[in-house]
DSSP file (Angstrom, degrees, kcal/mol; ACC not computed):
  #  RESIDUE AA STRUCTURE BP1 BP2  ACC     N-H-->O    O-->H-N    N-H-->O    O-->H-N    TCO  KAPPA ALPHA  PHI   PSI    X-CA   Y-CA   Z-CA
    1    1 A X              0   0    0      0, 0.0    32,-0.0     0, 0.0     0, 0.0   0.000 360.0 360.0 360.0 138.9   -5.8  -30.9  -20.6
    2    2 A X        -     0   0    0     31,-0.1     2,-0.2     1,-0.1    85,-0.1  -0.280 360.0-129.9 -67.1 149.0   -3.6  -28.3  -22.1
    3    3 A X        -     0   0    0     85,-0.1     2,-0.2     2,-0.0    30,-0.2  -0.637  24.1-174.9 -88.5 173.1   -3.3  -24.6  -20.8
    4    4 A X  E     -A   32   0A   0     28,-1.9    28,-4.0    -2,-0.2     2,-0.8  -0.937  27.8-105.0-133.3 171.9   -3.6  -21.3  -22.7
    5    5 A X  E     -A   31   0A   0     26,-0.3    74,-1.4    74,-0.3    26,-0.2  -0.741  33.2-166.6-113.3  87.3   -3.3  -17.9  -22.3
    6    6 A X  E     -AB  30  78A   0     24,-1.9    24,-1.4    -2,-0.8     2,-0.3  -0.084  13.9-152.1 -60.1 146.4   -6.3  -15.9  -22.2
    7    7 A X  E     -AB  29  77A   0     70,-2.7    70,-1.1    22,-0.2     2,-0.4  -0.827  11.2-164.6-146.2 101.5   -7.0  -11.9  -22.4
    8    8 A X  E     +AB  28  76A   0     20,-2.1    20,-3.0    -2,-0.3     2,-0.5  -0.604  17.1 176.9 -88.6 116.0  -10.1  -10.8  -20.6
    9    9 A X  E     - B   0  75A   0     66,-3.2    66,-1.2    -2,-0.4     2,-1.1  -0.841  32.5-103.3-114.2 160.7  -10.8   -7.4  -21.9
   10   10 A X        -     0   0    0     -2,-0.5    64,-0.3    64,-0.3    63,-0.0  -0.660  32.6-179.5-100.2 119.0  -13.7   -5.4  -20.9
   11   11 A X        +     0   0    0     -2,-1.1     2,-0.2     2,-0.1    63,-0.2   0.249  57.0  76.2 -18.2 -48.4  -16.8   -4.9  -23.3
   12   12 A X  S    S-     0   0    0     61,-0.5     2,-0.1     4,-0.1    61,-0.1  -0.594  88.3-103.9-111.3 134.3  -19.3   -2.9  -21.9
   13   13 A X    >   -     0   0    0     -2,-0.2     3,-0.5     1,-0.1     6,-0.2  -0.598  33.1-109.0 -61.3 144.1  -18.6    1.3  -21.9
   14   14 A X  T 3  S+     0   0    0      1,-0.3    -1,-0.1    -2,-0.1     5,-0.1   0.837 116.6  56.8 -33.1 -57.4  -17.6    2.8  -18.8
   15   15 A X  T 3  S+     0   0    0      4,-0.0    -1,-0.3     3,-0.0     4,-0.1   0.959  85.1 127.6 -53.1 -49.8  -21.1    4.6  -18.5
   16   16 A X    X   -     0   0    0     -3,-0.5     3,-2.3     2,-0.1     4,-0.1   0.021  63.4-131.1 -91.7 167.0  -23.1    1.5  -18.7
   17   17 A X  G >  S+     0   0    0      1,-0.3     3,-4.4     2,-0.1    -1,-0.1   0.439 100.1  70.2 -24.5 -67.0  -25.7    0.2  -16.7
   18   18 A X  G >> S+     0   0    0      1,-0.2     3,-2.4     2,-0.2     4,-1.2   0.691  81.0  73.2   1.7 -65.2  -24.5   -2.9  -16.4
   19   19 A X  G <4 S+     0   0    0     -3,-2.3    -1,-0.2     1,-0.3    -2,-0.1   0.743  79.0  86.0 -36.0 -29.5  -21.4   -1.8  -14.1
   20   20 A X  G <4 S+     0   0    0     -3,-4.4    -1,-0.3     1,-0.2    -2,-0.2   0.532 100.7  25.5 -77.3   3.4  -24.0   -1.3  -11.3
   21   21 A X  T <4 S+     0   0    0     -3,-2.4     2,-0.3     1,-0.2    -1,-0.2   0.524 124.3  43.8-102.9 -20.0  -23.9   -4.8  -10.2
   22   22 A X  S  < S-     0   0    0     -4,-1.2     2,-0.6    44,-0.1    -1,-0.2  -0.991  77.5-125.3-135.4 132.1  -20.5   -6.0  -11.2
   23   23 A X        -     0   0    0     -2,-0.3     2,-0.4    -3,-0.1    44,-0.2  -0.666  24.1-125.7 -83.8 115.2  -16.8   -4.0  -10.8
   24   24 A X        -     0   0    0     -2,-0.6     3,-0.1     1,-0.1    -1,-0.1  -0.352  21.4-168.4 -72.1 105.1  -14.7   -3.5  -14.0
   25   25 A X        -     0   0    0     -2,-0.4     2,-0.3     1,-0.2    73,-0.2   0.725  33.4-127.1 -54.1 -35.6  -11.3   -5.1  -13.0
   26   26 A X        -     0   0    0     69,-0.1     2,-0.5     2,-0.1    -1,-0.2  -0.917  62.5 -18.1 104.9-147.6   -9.5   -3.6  -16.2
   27   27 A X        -     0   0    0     -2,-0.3     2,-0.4   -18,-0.1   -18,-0.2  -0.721  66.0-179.4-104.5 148.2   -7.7   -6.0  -18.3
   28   28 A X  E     -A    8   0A   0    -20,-3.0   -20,-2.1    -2,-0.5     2,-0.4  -0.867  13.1-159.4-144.6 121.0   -6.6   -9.4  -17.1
   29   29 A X  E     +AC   7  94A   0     65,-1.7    65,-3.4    -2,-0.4    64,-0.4  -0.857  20.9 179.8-117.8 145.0   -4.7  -12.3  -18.7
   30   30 A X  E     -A    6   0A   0    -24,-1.4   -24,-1.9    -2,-0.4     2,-0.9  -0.992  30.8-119.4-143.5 128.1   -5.1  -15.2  -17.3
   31   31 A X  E     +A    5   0A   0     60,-1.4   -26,-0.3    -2,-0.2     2,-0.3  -0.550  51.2 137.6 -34.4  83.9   -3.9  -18.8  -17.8
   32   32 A X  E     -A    4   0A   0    -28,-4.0   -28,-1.9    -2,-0.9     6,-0.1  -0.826  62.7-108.3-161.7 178.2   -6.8  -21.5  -18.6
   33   33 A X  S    S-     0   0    0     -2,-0.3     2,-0.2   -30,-0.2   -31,-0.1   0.827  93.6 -12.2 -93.8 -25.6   -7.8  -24.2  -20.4
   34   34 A X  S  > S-     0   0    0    -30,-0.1     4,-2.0    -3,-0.0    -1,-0.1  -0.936  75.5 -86.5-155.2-175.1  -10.4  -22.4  -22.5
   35   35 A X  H  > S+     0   0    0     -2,-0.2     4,-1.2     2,-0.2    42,-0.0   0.814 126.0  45.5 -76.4 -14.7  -12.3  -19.2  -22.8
   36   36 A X  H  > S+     0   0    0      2,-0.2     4,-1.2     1,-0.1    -1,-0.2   0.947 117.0  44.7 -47.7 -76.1  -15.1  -20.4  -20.4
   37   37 A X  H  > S+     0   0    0      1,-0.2     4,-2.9     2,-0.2     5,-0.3   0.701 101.5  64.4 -87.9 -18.8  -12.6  -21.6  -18.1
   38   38 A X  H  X S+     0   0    0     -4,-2.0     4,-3.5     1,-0.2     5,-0.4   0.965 108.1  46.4 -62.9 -68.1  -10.5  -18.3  -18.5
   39   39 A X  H  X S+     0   0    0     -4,-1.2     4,-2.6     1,-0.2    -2,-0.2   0.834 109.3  54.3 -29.5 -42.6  -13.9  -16.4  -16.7
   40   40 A X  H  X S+     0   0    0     -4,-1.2     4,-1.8     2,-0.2    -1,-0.2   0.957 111.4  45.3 -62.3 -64.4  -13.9  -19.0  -14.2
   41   41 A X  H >< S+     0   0    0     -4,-2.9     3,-0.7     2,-0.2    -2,-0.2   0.952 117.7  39.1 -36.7 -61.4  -10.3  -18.2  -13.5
   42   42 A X  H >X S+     0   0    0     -4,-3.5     3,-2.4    -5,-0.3     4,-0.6   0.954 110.0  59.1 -60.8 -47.9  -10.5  -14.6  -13.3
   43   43 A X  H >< S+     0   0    0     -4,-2.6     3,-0.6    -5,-0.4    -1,-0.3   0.689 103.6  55.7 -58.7 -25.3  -13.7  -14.8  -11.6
   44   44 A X  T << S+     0   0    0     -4,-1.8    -1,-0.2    -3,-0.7    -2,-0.2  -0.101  97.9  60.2 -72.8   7.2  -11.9  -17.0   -8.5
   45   45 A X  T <4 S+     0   0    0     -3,-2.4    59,-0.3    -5,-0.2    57,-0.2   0.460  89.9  82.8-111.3   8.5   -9.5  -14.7   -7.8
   46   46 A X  S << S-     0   0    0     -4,-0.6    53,-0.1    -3,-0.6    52,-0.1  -0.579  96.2 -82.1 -95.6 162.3  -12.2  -11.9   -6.9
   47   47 A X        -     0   0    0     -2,-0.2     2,-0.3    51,-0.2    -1,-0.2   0.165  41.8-155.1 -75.8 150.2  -13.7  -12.0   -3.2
   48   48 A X    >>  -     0   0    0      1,-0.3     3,-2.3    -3,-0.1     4,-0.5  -0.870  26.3-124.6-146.8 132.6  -16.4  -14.3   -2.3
   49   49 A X  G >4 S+     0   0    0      1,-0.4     3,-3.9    -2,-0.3     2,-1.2   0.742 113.5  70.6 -18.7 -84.8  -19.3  -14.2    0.8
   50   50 A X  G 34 S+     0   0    0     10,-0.8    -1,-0.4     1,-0.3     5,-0.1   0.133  92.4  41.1 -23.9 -18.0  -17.7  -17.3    1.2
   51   51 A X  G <4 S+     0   0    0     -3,-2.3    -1,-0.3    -2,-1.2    -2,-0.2   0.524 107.5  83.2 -94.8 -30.2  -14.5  -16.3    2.4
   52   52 A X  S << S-     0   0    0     -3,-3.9    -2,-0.1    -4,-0.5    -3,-0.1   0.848  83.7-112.1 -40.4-141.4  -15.9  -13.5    4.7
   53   53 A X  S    S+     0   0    0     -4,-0.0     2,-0.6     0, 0.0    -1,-0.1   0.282 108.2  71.2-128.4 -54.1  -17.4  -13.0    8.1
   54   54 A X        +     0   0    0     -5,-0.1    -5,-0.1     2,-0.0    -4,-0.1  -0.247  65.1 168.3 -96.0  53.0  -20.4  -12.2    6.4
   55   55 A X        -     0   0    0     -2,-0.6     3,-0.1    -6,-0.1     6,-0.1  -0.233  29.6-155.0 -52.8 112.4  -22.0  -15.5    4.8
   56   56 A X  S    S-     0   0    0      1,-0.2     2,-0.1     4,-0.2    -1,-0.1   0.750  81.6 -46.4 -39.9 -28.4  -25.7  -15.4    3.3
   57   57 A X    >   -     0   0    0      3,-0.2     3,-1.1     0, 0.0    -1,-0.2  -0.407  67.1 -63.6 136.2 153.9  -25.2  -18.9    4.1
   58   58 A X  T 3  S+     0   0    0      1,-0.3     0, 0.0    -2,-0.1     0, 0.0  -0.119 122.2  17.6 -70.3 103.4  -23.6  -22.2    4.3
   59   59 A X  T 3  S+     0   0    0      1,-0.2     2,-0.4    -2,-0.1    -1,-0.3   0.395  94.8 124.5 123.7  26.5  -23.3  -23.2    0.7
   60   60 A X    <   -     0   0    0     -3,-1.1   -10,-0.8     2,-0.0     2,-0.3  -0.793  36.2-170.0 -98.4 129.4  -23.8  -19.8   -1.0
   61   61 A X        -     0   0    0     -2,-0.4   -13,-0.1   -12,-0.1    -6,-0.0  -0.871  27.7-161.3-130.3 147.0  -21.3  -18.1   -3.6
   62   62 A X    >>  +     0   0    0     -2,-0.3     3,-2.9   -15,-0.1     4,-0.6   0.299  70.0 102.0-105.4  -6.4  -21.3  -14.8   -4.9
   63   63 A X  T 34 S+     0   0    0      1,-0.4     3,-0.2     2,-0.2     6,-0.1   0.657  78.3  61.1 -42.8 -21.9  -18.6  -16.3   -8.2
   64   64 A X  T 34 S+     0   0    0      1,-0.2    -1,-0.4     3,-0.0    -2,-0.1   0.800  99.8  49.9-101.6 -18.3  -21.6  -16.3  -10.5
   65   65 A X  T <4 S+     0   0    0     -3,-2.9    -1,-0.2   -22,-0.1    -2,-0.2   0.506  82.9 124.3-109.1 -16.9  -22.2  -12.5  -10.1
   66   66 A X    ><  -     0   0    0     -4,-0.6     3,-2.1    -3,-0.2     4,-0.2  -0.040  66.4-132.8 -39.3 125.4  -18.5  -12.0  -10.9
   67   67 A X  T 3  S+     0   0    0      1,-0.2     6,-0.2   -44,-0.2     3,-0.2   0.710 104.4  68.7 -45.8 -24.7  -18.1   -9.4  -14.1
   68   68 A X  T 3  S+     0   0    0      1,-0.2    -1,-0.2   -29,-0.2   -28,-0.1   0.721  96.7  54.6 -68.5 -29.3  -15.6  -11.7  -15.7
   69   69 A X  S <  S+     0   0    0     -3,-2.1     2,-0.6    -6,-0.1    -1,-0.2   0.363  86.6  91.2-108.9  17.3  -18.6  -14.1  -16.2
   70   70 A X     >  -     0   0    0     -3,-0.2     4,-0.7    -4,-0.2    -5,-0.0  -0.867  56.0-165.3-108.5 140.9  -20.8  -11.7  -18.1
   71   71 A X  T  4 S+     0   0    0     -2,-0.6    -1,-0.1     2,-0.2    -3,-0.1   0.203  93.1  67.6-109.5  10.0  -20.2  -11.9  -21.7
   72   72 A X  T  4 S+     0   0    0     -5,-0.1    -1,-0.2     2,-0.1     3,-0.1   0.613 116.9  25.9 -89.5 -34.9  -22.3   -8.4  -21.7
   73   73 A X  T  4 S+     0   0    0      1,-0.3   -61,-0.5    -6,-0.2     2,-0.2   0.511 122.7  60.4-124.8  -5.6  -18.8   -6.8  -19.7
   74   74 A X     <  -     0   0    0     -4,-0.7    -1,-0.3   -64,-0.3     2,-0.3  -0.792  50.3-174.7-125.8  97.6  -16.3   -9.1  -20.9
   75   75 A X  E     -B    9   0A   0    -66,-1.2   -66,-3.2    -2,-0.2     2,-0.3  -0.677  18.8-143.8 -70.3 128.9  -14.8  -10.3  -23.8
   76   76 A X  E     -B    8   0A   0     -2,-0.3     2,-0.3   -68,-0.2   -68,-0.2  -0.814  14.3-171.4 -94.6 139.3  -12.1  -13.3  -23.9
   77   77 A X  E     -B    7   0A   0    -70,-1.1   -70,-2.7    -2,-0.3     2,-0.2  -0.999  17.4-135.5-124.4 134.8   -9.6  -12.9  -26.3
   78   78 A X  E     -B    6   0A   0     -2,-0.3   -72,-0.2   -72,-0.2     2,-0.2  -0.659  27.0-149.0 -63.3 124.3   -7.0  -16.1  -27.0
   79   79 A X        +     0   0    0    -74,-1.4   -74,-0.3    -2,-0.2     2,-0.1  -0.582  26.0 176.6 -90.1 163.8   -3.4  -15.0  -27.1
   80   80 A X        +     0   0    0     -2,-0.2   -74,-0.0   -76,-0.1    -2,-0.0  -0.439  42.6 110.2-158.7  75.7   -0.8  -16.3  -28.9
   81   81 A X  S    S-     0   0    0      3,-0.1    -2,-0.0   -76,-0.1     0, 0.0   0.580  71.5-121.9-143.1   8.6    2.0  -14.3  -28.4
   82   82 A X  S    S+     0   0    0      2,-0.2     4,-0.0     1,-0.1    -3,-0.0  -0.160  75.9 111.0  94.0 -29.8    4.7  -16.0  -26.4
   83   83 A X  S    S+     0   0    0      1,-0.1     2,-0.4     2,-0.0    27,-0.1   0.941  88.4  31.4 -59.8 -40.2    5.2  -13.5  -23.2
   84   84 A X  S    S-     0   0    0    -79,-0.1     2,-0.2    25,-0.1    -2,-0.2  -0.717  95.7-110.8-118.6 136.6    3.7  -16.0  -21.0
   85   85 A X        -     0   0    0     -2,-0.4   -81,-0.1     1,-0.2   -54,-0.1  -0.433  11.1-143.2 -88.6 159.8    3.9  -19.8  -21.3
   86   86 A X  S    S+     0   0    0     -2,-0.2     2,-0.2   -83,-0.1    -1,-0.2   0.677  80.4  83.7 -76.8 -43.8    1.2  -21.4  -22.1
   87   87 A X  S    S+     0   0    0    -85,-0.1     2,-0.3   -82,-0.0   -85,-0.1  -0.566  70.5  92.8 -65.3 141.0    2.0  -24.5  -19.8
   88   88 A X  S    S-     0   0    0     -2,-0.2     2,-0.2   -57,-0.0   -85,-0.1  -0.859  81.0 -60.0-169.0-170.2    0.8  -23.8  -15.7
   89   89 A X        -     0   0    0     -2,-0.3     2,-0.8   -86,-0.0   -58,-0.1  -0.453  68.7 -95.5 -95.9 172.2   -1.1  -23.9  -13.4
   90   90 A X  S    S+     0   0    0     -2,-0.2     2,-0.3   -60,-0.1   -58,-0.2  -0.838  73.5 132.2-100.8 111.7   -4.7  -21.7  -14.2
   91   91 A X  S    S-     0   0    0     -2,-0.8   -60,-1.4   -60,-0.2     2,-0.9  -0.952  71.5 -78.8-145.1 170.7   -4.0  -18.5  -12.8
   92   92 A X        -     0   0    0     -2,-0.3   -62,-0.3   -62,-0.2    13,-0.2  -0.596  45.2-179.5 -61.5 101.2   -4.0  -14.6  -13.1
   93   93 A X        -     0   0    0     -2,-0.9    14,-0.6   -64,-0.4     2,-0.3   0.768  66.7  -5.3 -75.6 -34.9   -0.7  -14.4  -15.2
   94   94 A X  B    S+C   29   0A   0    -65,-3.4   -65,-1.7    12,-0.2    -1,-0.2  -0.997 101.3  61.7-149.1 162.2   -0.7  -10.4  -15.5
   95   95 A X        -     0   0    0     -2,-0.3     2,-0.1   -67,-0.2   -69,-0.1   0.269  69.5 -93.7 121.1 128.2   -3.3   -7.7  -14.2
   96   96 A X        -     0   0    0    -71,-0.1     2,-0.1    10,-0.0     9,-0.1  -0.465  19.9-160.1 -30.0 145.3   -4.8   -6.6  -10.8
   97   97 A X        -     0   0    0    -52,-0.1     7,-0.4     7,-0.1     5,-0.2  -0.784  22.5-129.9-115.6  89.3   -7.8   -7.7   -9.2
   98   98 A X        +     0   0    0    -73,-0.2   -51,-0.2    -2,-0.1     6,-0.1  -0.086  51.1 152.0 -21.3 123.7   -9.3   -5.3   -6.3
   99   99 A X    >   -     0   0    0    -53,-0.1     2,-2.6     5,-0.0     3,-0.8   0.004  37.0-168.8-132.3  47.3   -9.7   -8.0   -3.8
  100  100 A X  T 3  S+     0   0    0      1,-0.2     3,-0.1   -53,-0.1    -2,-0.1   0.519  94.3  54.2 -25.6 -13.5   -9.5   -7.1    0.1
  101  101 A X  T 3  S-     0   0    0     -2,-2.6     2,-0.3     1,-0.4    -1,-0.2   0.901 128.6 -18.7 -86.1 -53.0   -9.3  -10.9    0.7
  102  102 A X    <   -     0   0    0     -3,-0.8     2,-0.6   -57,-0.2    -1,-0.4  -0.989  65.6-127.7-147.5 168.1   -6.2  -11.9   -1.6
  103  103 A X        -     0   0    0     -2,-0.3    -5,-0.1    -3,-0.1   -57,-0.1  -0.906  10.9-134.3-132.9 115.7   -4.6  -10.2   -4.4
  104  104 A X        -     0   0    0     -2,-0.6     2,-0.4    -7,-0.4    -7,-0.1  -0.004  39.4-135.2 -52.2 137.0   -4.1  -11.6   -7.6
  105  105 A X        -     0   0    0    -13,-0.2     2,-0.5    -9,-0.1    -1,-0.1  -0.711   9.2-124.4-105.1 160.4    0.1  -10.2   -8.1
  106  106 A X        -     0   0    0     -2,-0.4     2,-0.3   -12,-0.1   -12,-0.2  -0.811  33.7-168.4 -93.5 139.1    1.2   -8.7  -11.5
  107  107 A X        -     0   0    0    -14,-0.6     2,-0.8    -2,-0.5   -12,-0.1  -0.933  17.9-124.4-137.2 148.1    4.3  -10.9  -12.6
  108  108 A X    >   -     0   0    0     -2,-0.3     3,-3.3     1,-0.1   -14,-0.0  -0.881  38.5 -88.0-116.4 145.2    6.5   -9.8  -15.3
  109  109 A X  T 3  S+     0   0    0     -2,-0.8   -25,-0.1     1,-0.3    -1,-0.1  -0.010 118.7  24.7 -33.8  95.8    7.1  -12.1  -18.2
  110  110 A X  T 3  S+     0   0    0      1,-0.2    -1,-0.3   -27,-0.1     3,-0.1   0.398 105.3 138.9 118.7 -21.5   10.1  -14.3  -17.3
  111  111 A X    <   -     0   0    0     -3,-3.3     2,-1.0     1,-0.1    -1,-0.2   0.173  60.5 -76.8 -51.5 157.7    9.5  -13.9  -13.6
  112  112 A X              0   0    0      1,-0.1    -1,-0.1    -3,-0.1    -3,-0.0  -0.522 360.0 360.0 -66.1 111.9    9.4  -15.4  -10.6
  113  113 A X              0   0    0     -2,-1.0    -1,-0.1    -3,-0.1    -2,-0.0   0.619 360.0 360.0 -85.1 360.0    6.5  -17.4   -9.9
Protein backbone atom coordinates (compact mmCIF):
# COMPACT_ATOMS: atom_id res chain seq x y z
CA UNK A 1 0.00 0.00 0.00
CA UNK A 2 1.16 3.42 -1.01
CA UNK A 3 2.49 6.05 1.56
CA UNK A 4 1.48 9.69 2.00
CA UNK A 5 2.25 12.53 3.77
CA UNK A 6 0.09 13.64 6.50
CA UNK A 7 -0.21 17.03 8.60
CA UNK A 8 -1.55 16.50 12.11
CA UNK A 9 -2.53 19.85 13.26
CA UNK A 10 -4.13 20.55 16.50
CA UNK A 11 -8.00 21.31 16.83
CA UNK A 12 -9.01 21.94 20.18
CA UNK A 13 -8.02 25.72 21.74
CA UNK A 14 -5.22 25.85 24.07
CA UNK A 15 -7.74 26.55 27.03
CA UNK A 16 -9.80 23.49 26.51
CA UNK A 17 -10.82 20.93 28.65
CA UNK A 18 -9.93 18.36 26.69
CA UNK A 19 -5.97 18.97 27.15
CA UNK A 20 -6.42 17.56 30.72
CA UNK A 21 -6.02 14.06 29.62
CA UNK A 22 -4.01 14.23 26.51
CA UNK A 23 -0.58 16.56 25.75
CA UNK A 24 -0.69 18.88 22.64
CA UNK A 25 2.46 17.81 20.73
CA UNK A 26 2.17 20.98 18.26
CA UNK A 27 2.22 20.20 14.68
CA UNK A 28 3.47 16.92 13.23
CA UNK A 29 3.79 15.57 9.73
CA UNK A 30 3.99 12.31 9.43
CA UNK A 31 4.33 9.66 6.66
CA UNK A 32 1.27 6.99 6.46
CA UNK A 33 -0.89 5.23 4.48
CA UNK A 34 -3.99 7.20 5.37
CA UNK A 35 -5.45 9.73 7.73
CA UNK A 36 -6.44 6.99 10.31
CA UNK A 37 -3.15 5.42 9.96
CA UNK A 38 -1.32 8.97 10.14
CA UNK A 39 -2.90 9.08 14.12
CA UNK A 40 -1.73 5.66 14.54
CA UNK A 41 1.77 6.88 13.48
CA UNK A 42 2.01 9.82 15.42
CA UNK A 43 0.42 8.25 18.22
CA UNK A 44 3.45 5.35 18.32
CA UNK A 45 6.04 7.56 18.58
CA UNK A 46 4.60 9.03 22.03
CA UNK A 47 5.54 6.91 25.30
CA UNK A 48 3.69 3.93 26.32
CA UNK A 49 3.15 2.07 30.07
CA UNK A 50 4.47 -0.51 27.95
CA UNK A 51 7.82 0.51 27.47
CA UNK A 52 8.29 1.60 31.19
CA UNK A 53 9.10 0.26 34.57
CA UNK A 54 5.79 1.04 35.40
CA UNK A 55 3.20 -1.46 33.59
CA UNK A 56 -0.61 -1.52 34.68
CA UNK A 57 -0.09 -4.79 33.30
CA UNK A 58 1.03 -7.43 30.94
CA UNK A 59 -0.98 -6.63 27.84
CA UNK A 60 -2.03 -3.03 28.62
CA UNK A 61 -1.34 0.10 26.26
CA UNK A 62 -1.78 3.58 26.97
CA UNK A 63 -1.75 4.37 22.55
CA UNK A 64 -5.47 4.68 22.62
CA UNK A 65 -5.36 7.69 25.07
CA UNK A 66 -2.79 9.35 22.76
CA UNK A 67 -4.06 13.08 21.60
CA UNK A 68 -3.19 12.31 18.04
CA UNK A 69 -6.14 9.79 18.14
CA UNK A 70 -8.78 12.27 19.28
CA UNK A 71 -10.48 13.81 16.36
CA UNK A 72 -11.79 16.47 19.21
CA UNK A 73 -7.71 17.70 19.47
CA UNK A 74 -6.62 16.76 16.12
CA UNK A 75 -7.14 17.31 12.72
CA UNK A 76 -5.39 15.38 9.77
CA UNK A 77 -4.66 17.32 6.99
CA UNK A 78 -3.30 15.38 3.50
CA UNK A 79 -0.34 17.22 1.98
CA UNK A 80 0.56 17.45 -1.34
CA UNK A 81 3.33 19.56 -1.57
CA UNK A 82 6.53 17.76 -2.49
CA UNK A 83 8.95 18.64 0.59
CA UNK A 84 8.85 15.14 1.73
CA UNK A 85 8.49 12.04 -0.48
CA UNK A 86 5.65 10.40 -0.24
CA UNK A 87 7.34 6.83 -0.66
CA UNK A 88 8.85 5.41 3.08
CA UNK A 89 8.71 3.87 5.70
CA UNK A 90 5.48 5.34 8.19
CA UNK A 91 7.17 7.66 10.32
CA UNK A 92 7.41 11.16 11.98
CA UNK A 93 8.78 13.05 8.89
CA UNK A 94 9.03 16.57 10.64
CA UNK A 95 7.91 17.79 14.23
CA UNK A 96 8.81 16.91 17.89
CA UNK A 97 7.25 14.63 20.07
CA UNK A 98 7.93 15.11 24.04
CA UNK A 99 8.84 11.58 24.62
CA UNK A 100 11.38 10.66 27.65
CA UNK A 101 11.54 7.16 26.12
CA UNK A 102 12.60 7.97 22.32
CA UNK A 103 12.39 11.04 20.45
CA UNK A 104 10.81 11.33 17.20
CA UNK A 105 13.97 13.67 15.27
CA UNK A 106 13.06 16.76 13.08
CA UNK A 107 14.73 16.02 9.65
CA UNK A 108 14.97 18.64 7.08
CA UNK A 109 13.57 18.05 3.66
CA UNK A 110 16.27 16.40 1.55
CA UNK A 111 18.01 15.01 4.59
CA UNK A 112 19.61 12.35 5.99
CA UNK A 113 17.41 9.63 7.06
Amino acid sequence: MSTRIFKLVPAAADGDPNWDRATNQGVILVRARSPADARIVAAEAEADFLETDAKPGDGVSTRFASAFRDDKLYTVIELDTGTFPEEGPREVVEGTICNPLKQAVRRQPGGPK
